[in-house]
N, C-alpha and C positions, 0 to 999 in steps of 0.2 A: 210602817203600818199603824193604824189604830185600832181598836176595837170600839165598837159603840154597840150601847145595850138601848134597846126601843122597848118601852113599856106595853102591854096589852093595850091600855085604856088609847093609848096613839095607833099601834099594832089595828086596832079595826079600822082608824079610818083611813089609813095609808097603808099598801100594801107591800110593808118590809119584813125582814125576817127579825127574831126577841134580837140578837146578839149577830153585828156584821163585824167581819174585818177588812180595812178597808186600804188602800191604796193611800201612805200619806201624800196630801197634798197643802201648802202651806196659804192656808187660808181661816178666813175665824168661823167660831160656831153656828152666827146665825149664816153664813153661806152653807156649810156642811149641811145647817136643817134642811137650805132650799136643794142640792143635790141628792135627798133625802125624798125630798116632797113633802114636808114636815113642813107647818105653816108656826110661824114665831107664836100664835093666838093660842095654841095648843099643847106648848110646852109653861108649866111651871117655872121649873127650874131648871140646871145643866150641871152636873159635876163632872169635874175634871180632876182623874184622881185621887179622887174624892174628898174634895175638895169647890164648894160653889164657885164660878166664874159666871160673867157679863160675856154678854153675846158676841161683843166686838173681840172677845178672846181670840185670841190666833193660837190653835193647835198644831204642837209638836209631834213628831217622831216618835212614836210609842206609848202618846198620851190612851188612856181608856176612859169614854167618855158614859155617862149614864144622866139619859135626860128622864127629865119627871114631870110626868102631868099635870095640871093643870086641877086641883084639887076642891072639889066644892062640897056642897052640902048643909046641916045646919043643927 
């Protein structure tokens, strides 16, 4: 299993729940976004474990994942 935490600012435009657990399957993060419906343009960042990781990361077996938005302003 995973856990993956989906921010509010992603939360309105895609309709998932804050916090899934998920059925692991061994694949990398930017697939999970698209099984998600999480478009790569929308995410910031992605920690794993907390710890930053690159999209081509392949998640493990009990990793917990927390992706972050896309941060603007000025």
């Amino acid at each position: 299993m995973i856990v993956v935490k989906v921010p509010g600012g992603i939360k309105k435009e895609v309709s998932v729940a804050e916090t899934l657990t998920l059925e692991w399957k061994p694949m990398t993060i930017l697939q999970w976004l698209g099984q998600l419906g999480i478009e790569e343009k929308q995410v910031g960042a992605v920690l794993v474990n907390g710890k930053p990781k690159k999209m081509s990361h392949t998640l493990e077996d009990g990793d917990e994942v927390q992706i972050l938005p896309v941060l603007s302003g000025g």
